[in-house]
C-alpha atoms as an extended CHARMM CRD file, in Angstrom:
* protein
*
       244  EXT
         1         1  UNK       CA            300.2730000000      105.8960000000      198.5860000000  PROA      1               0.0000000000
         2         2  UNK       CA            301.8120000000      109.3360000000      198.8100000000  PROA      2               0.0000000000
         3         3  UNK       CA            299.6670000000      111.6050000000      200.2080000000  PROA      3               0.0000000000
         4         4  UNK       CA            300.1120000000      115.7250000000      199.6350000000  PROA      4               0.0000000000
         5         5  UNK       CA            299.3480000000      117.5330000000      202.6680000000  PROA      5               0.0000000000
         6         6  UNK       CA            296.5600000000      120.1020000000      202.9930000000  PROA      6               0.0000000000
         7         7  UNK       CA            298.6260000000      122.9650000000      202.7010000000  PROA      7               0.0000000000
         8         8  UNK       CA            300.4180000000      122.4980000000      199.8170000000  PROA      8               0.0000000000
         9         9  UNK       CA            297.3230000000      121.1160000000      198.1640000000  PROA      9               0.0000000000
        10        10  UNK       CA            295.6390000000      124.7270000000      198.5820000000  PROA      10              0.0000000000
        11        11  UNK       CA            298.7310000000      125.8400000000      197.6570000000  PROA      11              0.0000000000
        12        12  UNK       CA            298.6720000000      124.3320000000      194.3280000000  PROA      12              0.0000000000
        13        13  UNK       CA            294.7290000000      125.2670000000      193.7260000000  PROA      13              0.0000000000
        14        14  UNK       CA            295.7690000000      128.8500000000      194.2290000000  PROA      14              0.0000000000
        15        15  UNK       CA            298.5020000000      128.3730000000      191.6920000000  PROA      15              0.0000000000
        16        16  UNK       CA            296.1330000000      126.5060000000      189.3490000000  PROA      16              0.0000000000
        17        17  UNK       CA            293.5500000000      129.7740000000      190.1150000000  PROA      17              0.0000000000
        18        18  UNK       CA            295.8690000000      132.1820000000      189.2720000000  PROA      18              0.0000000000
        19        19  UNK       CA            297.0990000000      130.6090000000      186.4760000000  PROA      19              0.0000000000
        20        20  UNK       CA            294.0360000000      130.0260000000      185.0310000000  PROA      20              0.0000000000
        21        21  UNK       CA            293.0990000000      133.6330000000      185.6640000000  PROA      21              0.0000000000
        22        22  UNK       CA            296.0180000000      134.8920000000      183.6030000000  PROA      22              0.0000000000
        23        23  UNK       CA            295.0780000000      132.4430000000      180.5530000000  PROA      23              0.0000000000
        24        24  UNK       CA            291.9030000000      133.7440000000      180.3940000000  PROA      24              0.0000000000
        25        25  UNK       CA            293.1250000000      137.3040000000      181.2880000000  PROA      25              0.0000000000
        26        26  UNK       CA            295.2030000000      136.7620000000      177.8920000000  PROA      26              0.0000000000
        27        27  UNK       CA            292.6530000000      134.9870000000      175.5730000000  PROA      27              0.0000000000
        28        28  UNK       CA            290.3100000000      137.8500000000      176.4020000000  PROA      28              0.0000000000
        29        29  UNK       CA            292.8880000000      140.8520000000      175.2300000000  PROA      29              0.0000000000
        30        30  UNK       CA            293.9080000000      139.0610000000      172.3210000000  PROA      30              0.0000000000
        31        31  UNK       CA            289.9640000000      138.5100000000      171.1120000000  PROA      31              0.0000000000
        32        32  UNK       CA            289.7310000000      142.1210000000      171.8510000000  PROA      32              0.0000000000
        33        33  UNK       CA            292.6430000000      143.1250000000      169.8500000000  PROA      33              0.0000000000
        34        34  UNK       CA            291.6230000000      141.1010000000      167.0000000000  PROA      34              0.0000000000
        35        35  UNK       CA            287.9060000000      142.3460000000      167.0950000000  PROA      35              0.0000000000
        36        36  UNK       CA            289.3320000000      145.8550000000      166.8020000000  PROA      36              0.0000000000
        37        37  UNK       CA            291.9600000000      145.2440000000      164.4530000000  PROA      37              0.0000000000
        38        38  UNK       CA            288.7620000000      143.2640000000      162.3120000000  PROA      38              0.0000000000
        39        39  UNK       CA            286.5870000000      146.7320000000      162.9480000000  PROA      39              0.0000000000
        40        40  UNK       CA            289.6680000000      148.5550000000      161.9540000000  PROA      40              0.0000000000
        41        41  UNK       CA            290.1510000000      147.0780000000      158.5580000000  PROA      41              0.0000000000
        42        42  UNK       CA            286.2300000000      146.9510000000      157.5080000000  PROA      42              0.0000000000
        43        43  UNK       CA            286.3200000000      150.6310000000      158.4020000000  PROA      43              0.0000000000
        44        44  UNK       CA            289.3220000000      151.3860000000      155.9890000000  PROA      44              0.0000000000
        45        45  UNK       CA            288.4000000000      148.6850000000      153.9470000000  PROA      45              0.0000000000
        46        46  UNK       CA            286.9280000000      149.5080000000      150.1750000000  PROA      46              0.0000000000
        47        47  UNK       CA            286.6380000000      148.3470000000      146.2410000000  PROA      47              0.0000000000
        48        48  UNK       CA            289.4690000000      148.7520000000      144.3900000000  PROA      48              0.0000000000
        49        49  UNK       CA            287.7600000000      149.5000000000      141.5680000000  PROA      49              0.0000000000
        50        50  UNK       CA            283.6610000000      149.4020000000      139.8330000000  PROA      50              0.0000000000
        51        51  UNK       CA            282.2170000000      145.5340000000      140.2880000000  PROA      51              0.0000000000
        52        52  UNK       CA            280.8420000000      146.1450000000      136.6170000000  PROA      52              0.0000000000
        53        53  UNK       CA            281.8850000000      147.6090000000      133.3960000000  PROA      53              0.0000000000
        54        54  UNK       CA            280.1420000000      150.8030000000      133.6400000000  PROA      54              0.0000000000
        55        55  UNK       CA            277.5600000000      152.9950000000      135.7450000000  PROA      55              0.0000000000
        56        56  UNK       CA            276.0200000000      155.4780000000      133.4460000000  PROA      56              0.0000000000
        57        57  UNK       CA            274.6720000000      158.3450000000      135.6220000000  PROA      57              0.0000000000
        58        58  UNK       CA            271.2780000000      159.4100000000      135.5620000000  PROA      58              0.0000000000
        59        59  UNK       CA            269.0410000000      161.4950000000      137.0940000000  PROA      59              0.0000000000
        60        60  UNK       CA            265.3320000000      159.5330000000      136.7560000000  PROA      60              0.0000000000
        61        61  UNK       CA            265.8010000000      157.7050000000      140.5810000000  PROA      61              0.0000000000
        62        62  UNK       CA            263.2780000000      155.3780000000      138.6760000000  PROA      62              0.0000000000
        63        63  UNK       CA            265.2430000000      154.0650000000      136.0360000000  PROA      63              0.0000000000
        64        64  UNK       CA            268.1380000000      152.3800000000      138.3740000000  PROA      64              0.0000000000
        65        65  UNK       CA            270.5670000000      151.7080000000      141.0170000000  PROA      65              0.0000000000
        66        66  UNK       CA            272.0230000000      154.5080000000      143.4860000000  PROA      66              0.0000000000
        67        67  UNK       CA            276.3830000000      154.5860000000      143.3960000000  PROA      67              0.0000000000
        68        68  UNK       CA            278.7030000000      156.6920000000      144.4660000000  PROA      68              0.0000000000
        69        69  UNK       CA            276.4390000000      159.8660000000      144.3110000000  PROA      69              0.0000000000
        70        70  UNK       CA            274.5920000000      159.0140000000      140.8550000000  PROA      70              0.0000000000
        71        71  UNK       CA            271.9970000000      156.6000000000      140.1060000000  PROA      71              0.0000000000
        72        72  UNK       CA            273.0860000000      153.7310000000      136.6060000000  PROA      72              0.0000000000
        73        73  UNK       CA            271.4280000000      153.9500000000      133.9990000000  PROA      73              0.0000000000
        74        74  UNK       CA            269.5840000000      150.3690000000      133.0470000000  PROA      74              0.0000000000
        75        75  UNK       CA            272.7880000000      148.7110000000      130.7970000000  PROA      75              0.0000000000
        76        76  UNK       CA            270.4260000000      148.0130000000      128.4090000000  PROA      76              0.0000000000
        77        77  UNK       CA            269.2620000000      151.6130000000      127.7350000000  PROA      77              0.0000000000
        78        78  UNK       CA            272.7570000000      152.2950000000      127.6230000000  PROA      78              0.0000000000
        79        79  UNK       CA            274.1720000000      153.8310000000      123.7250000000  PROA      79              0.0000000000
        80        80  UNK       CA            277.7470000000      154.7620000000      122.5170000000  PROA      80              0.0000000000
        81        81  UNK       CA            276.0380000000      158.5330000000      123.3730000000  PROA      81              0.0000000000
        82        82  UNK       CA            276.5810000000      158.4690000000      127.0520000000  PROA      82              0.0000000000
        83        83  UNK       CA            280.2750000000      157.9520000000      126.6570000000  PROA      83              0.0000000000
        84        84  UNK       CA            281.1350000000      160.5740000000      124.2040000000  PROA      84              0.0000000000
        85        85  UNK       CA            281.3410000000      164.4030000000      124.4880000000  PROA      85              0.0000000000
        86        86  UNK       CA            281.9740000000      166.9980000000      121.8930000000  PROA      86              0.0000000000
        87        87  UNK       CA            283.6310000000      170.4880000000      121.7610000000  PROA      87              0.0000000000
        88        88  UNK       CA            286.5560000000      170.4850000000      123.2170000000  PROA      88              0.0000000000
        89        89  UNK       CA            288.0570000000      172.0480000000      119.9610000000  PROA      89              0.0000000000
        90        90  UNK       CA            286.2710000000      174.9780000000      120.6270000000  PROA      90              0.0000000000
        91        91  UNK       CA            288.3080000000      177.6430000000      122.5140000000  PROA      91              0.0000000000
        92        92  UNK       CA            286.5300000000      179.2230000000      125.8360000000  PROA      92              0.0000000000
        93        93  UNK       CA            286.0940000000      182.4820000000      126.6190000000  PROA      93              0.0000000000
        94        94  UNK       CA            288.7410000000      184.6460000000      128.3270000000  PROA      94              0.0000000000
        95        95  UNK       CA            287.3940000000      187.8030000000      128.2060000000  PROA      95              0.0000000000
        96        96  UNK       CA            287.4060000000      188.1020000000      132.0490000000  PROA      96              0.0000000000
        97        97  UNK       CA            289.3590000000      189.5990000000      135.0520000000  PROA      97              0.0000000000
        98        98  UNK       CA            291.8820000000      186.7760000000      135.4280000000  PROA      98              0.0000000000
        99        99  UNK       CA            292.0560000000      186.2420000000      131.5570000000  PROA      99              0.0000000000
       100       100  UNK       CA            291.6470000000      182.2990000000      131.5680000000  PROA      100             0.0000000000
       101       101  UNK       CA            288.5040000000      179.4890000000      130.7430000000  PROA      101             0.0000000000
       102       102  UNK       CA            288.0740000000      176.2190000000      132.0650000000  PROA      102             0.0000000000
       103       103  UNK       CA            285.8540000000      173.9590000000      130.1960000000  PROA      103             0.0000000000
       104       104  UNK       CA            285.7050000000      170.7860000000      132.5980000000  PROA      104             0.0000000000
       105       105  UNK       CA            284.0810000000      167.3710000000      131.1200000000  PROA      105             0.0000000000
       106       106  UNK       CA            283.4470000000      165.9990000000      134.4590000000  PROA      106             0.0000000000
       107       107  UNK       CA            280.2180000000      163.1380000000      135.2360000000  PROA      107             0.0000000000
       108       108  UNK       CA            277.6230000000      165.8430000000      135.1800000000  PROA      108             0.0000000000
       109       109  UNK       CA            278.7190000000      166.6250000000      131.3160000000  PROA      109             0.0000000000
       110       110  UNK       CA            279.7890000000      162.8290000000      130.6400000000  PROA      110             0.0000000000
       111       111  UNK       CA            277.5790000000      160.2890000000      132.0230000000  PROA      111             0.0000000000
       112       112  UNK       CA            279.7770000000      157.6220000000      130.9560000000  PROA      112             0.0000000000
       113       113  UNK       CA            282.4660000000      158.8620000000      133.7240000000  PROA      113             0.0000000000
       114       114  UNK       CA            280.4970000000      157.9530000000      136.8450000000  PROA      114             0.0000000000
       115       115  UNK       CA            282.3820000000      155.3450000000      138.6150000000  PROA      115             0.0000000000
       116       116  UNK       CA            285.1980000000      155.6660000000      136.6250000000  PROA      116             0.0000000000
       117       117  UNK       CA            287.4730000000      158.2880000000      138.8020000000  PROA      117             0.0000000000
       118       118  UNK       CA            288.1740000000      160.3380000000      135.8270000000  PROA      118             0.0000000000
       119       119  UNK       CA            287.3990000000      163.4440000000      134.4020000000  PROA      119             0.0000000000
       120       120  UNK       CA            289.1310000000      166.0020000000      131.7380000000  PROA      120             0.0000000000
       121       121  UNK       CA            289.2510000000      169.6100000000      131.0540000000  PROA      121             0.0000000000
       122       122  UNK       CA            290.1460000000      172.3540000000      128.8420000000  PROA      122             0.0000000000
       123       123  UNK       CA            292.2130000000      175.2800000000      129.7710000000  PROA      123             0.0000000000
       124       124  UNK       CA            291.9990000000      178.5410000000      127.5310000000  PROA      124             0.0000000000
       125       125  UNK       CA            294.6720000000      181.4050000000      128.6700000000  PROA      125             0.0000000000
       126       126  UNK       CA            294.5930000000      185.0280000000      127.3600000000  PROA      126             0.0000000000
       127       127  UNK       CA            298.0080000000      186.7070000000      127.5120000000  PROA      127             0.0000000000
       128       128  UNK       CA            298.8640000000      187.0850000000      130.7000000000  PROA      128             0.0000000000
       129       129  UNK       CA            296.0540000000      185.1890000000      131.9140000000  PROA      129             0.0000000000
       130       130  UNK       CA            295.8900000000      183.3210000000      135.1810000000  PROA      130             0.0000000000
       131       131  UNK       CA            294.0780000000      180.0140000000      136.6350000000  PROA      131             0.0000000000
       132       132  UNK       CA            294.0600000000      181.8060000000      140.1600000000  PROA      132             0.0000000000
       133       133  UNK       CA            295.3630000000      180.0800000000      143.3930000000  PROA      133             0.0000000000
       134       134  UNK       CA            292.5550000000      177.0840000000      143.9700000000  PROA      134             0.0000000000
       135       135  UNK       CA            292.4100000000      173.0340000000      145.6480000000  PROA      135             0.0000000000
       136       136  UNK       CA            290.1570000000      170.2320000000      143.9400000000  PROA      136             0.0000000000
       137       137  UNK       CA            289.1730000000      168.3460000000      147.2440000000  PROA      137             0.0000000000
       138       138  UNK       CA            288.5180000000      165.3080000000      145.5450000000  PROA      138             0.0000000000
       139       139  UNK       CA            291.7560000000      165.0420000000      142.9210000000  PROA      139             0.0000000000
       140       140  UNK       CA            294.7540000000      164.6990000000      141.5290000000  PROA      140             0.0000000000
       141       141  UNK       CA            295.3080000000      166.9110000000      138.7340000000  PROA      141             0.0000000000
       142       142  UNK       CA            297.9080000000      166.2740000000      135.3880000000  PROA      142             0.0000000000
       143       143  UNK       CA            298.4150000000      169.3360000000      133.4580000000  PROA      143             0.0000000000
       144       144  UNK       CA            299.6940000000      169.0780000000      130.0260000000  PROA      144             0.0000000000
       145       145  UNK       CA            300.7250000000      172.5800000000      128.1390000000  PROA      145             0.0000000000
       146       146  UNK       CA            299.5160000000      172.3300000000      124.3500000000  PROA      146             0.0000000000
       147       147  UNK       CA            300.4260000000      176.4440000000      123.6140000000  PROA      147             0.0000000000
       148       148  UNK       CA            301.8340000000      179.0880000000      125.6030000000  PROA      148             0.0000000000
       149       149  UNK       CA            304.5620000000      179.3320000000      128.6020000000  PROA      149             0.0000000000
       150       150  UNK       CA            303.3810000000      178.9550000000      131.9480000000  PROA      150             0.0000000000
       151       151  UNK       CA            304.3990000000      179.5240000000      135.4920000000  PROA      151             0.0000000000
       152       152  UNK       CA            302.6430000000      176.7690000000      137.7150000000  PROA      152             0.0000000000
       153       153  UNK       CA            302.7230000000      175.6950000000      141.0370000000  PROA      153             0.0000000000
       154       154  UNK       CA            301.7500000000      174.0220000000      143.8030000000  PROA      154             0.0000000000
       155       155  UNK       CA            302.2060000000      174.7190000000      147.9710000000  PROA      155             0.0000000000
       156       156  UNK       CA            302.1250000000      172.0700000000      150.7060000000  PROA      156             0.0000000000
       157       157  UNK       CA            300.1590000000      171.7480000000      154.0320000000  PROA      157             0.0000000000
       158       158  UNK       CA            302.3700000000      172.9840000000      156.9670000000  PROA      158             0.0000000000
       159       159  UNK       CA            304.8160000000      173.8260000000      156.4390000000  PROA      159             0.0000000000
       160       160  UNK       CA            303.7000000000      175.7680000000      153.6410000000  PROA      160             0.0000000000
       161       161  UNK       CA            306.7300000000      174.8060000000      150.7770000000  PROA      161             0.0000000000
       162       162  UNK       CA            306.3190000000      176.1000000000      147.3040000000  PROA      162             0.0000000000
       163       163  UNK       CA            306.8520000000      173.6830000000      144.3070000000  PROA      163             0.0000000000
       164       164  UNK       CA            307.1670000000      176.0890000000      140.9220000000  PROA      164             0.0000000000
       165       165  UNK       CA            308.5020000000      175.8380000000      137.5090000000  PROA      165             0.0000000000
       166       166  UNK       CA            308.4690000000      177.2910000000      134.2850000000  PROA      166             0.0000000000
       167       167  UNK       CA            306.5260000000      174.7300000000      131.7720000000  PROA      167             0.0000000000
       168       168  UNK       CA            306.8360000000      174.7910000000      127.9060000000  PROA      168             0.0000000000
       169       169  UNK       CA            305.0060000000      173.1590000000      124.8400000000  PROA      169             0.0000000000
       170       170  UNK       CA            305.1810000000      169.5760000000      125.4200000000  PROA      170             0.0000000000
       171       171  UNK       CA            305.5330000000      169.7740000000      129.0730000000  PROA      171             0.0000000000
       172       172  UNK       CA            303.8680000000      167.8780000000      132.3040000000  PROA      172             0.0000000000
       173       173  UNK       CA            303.2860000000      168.8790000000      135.7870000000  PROA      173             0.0000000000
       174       174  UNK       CA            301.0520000000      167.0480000000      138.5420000000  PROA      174             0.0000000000
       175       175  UNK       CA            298.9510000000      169.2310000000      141.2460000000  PROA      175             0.0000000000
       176       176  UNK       CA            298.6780000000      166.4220000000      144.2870000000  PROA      176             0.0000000000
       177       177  UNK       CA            294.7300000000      166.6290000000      145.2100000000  PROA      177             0.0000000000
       178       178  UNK       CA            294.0600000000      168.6650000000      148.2350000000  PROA      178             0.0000000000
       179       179  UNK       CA            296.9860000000      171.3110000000      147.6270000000  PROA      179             0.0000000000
       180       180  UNK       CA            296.6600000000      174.5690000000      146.2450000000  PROA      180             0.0000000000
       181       181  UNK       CA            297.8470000000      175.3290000000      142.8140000000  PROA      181             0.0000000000
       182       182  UNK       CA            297.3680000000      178.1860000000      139.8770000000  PROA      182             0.0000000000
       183       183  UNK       CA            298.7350000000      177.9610000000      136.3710000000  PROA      183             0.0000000000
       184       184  UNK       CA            300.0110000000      181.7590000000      134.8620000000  PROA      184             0.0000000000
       185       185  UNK       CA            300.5660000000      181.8980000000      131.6140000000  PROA      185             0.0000000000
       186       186  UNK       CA            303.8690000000      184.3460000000      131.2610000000  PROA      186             0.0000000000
       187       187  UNK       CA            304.1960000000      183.6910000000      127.7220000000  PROA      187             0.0000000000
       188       188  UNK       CA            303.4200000000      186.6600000000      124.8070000000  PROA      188             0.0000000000
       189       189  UNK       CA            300.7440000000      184.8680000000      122.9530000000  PROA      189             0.0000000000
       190       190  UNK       CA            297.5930000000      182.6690000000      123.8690000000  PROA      190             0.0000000000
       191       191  UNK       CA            297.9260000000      179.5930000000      126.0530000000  PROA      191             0.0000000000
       192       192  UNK       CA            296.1440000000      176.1980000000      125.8760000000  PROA      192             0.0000000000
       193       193  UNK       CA            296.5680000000      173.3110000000      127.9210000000  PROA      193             0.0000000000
       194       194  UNK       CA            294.6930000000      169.9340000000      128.9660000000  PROA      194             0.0000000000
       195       195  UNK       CA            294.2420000000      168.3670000000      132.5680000000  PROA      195             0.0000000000
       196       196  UNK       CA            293.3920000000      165.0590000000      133.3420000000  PROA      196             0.0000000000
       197       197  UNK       CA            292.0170000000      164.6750000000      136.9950000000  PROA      197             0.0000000000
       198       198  UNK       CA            291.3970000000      161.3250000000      139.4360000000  PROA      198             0.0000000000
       199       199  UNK       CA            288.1590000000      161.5340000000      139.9790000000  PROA      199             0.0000000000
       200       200  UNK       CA            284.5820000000      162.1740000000      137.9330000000  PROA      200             0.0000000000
       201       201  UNK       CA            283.8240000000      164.7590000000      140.2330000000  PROA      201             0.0000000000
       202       202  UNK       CA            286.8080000000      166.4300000000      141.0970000000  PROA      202             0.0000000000
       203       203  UNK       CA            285.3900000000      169.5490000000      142.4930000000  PROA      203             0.0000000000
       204       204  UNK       CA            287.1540000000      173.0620000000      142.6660000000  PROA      204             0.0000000000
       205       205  UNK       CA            287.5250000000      175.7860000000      145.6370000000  PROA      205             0.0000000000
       206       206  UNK       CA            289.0560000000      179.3140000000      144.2500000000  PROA      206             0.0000000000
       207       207  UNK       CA            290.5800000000      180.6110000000      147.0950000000  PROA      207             0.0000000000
       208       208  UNK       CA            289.9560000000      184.2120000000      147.0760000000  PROA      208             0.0000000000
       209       209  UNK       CA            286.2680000000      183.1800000000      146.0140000000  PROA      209             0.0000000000
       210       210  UNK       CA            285.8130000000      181.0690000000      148.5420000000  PROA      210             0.0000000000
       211       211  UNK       CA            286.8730000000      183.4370000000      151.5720000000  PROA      211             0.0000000000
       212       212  UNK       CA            285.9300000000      186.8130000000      149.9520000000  PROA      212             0.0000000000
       213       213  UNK       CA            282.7200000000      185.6570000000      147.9490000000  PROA      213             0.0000000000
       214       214  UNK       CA            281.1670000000      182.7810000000      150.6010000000  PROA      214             0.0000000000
       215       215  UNK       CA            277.5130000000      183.5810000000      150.9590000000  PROA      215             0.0000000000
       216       216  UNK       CA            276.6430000000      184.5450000000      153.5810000000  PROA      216             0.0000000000
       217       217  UNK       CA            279.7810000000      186.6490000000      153.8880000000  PROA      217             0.0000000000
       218       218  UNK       CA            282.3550000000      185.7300000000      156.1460000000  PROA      218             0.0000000000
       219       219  UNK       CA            282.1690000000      188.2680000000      159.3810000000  PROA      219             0.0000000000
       220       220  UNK       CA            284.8430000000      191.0280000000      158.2370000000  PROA      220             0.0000000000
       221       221  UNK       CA            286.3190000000      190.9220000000      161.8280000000  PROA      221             0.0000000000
       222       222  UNK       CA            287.4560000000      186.7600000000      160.8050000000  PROA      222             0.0000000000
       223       223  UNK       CA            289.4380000000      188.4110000000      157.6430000000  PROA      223             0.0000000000
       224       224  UNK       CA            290.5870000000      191.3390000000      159.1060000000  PROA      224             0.0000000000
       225       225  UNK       CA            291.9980000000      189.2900000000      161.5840000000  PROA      225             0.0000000000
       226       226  UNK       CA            293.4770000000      186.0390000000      159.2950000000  PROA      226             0.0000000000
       227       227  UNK       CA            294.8020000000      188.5310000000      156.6260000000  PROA      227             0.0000000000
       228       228  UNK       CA            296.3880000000      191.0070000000      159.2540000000  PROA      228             0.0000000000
       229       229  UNK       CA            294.3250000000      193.6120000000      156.3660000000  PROA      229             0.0000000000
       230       230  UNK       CA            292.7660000000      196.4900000000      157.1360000000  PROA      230             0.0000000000
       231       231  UNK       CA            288.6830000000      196.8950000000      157.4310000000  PROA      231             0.0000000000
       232       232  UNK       CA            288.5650000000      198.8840000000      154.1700000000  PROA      232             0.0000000000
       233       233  UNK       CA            290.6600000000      196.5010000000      152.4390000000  PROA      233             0.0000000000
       234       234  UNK       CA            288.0300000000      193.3880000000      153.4780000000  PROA      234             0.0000000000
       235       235  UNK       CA            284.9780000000      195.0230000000      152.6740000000  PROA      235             0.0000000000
       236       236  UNK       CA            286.5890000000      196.4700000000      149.1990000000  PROA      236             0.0000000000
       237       237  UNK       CA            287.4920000000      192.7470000000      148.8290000000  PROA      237             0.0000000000
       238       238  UNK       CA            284.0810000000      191.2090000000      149.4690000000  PROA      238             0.0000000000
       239       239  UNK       CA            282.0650000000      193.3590000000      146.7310000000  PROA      239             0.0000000000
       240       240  UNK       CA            284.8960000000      192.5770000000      144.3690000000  PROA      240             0.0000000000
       241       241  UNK       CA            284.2980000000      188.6860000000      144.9530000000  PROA      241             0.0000000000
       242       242  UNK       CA            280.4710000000      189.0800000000      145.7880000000  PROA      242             0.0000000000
       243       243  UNK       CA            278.7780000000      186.7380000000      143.6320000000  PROA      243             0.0000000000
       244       244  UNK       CA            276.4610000000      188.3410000000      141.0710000000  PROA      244             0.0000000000
């Protein structure tokens, strides 16, 4: 019989301790990588697109289901009604200090959009008239010119690059969601163009409206400060913007 001798037999139960250890050691970081990498993806996770056919908003919390901000109308109330809209042949008003109209079919004019992550809207120019510097926080915007030449652009986050080019009848330009943009129409005559937008509720944040025209104001000291402007200049800009 061979025997093993004490100490190398308390040698090899350390080993077998150790060893041991270390497995476990290892199981137990790769259960917790995989538990986060499993929380990771439910967190990011989400539907590619609706689980039905439609989700007509509406407003009576009675009368249906609660998605993506709006509650669906019962399908079976449902008509042909709720996915149509009319007059967008009729030309907006311009007759204001930047010379431009936006009529916007968006979920809260079309029912029929919610869910859908589209919307569509109108864009009336005056001569000379401008869509002033804004974002839409929630989309993507294609802008398609039907009359008139226009300057458009976009600028990036920082660093702050300018995209810009001269459009014509015809012509296409996309406004990535998030970045600010304006549309100027340079041409000599009206201008009249369509946008379609990625989302039902796209949203919209005029940048001089939104810093000079917040309510409540924005302290003066904040602008005077940002815009390197003078006092005068803030508080001339703030009643100009005030909301009426």
């Amino acid at each position: 019989m061979f025997l093993i001798p004490p100490s190398t037999k308390n040698s090899i139960s350390y080993k077998i301790e150790i060893t041991s250890s270390n497995i476990m050691k290892g199981v137990s970081f790769l259960a917790t990588v995989a538990i986060l990498a499993l929380a990771s993806s439910f967190v990011s996770a989400y539907d590619p697109s609706p689980l039905q056919d439609f989700c007509v908003a509406i407003n009576d919390i009675k009368s249906g289901v609660f998605v993506n901000g709006k509650f669906c109308k019962d399908p079976a109330m449902v008509s042909a009604n709720d996915f149509s809209f009319s007059g967008l042949n009729i030309p907006g008003n311009t007759g204001n200090k930047v010379g431009s109209n936006v009529t916007l079919v968006n979920v809260d004019k079309l029912a029929g959009l919610n869910t859908l992550g589209i919307s569509l809207a109108r864009l009336d120019f005056a001569e000379y008239g401008l869509n002033p510097p804004h974002t839409h926080p929630r989309g993507t915007e294609l802008f398609v010119v039907i009359e008139g030449t226009f300057l458009v652009g976009f600028v990036t986050s920082n660093p702050n690059k300018l995209f810009t080019k001269v459009l014509n009848k015809g012509d296409v330009f996309v406004f990535p969601i998030g970045l600010i943009h304006f549309q100027f129409n340079i041409g000599k005559t009206v201008g009249l163009a369509f946008a379609g937008l990625s989302s039902q509720n796209p949203g919209v944040i005029t940048i001089a409206n939104a810093v000079f025209g917040s309510v409540p104001p924005i302290n003066p000291d904040v602008l005077i400060k940002a815009f390197q402007l003078d006092k005068n200049v803030v508080e001339y800009l703030q009643k100009a913007f005030a909301p009426n």
